[in-house]
C-alpha positions as CSV (number, residue, x, y, z in Angstrom):
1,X,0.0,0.0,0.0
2,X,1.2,3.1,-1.2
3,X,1.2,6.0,2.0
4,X,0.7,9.6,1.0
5,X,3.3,11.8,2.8
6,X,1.4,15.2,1.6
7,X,-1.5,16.2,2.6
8,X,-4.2,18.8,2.4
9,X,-6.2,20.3,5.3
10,X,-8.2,23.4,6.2
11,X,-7.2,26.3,8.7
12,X,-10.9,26.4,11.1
13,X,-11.9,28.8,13.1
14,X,-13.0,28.2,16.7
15,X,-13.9,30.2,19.6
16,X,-10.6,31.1,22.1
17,X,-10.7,33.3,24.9
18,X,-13.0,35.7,25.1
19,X,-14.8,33.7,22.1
20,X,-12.4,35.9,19.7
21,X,-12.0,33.9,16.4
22,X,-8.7,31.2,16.8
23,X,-7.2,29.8,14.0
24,X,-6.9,25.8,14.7
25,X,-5.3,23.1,12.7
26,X,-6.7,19.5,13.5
27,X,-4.6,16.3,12.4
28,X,-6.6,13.1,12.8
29,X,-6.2,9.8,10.8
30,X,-4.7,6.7,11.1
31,X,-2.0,8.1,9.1
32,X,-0.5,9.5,11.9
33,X,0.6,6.2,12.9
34,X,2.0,4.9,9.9
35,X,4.4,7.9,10.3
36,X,5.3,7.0,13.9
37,X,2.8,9.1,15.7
38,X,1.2,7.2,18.8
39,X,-1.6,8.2,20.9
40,X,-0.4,9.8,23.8
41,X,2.8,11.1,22.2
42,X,3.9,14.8,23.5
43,X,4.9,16.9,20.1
44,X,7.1,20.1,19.3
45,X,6.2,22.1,16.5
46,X,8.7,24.4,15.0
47,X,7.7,27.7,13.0
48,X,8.8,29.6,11.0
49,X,7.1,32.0,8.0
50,X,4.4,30.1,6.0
51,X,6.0,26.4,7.5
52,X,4.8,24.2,10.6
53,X,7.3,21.4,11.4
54,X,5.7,18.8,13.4
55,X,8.0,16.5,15.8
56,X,7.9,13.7,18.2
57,X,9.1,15.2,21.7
58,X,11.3,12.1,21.7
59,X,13.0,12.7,25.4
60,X,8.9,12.6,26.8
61,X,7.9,9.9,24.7
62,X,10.5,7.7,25.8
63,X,9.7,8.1,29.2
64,X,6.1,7.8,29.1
65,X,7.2,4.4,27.4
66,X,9.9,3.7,30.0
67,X,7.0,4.1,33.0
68,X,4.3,2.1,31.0
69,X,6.6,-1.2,30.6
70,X,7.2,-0.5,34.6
71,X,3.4,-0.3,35.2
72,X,2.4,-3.7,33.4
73,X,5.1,-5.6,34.6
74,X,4.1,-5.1,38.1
């Protein structure tokens, strides 16, 4: 199966605070895993002029692994 690595999505608007109008990006899909995004994963995003960079916060994500293999083998 072939995976698409571009992808097209909208900027929405939702109510922030004081219900002024808040841009809001929303990434769902199963997608996400196939590119090594878990549930539960903490992310950086890095930007800069026109380009969002989406990480893995690696040093998190390992730890919340780290204390979840300590939790079930108790």
């Amino acid at each position: 199966m072939t995976v698409k690595k571009d992808r097209t999505l909208k900027v929405y608007e939702t109510s922030g605070y004081k219900y002024q109008q808040t841009p809001t990006i929303m990434l769902r899909g199963k997608w996400l895993e196939q590119f090594g995004f878990a549930i539960g994963d903490r992310l950086t995003v890095h930007c800069e002029k026109g380009t969002l960079v989406v990480m893995k916060d690696t040093t998190d994500s390992e730890m919340a692994h780290a204390l979840k293999e300590k939790n079930h083998g108790k």
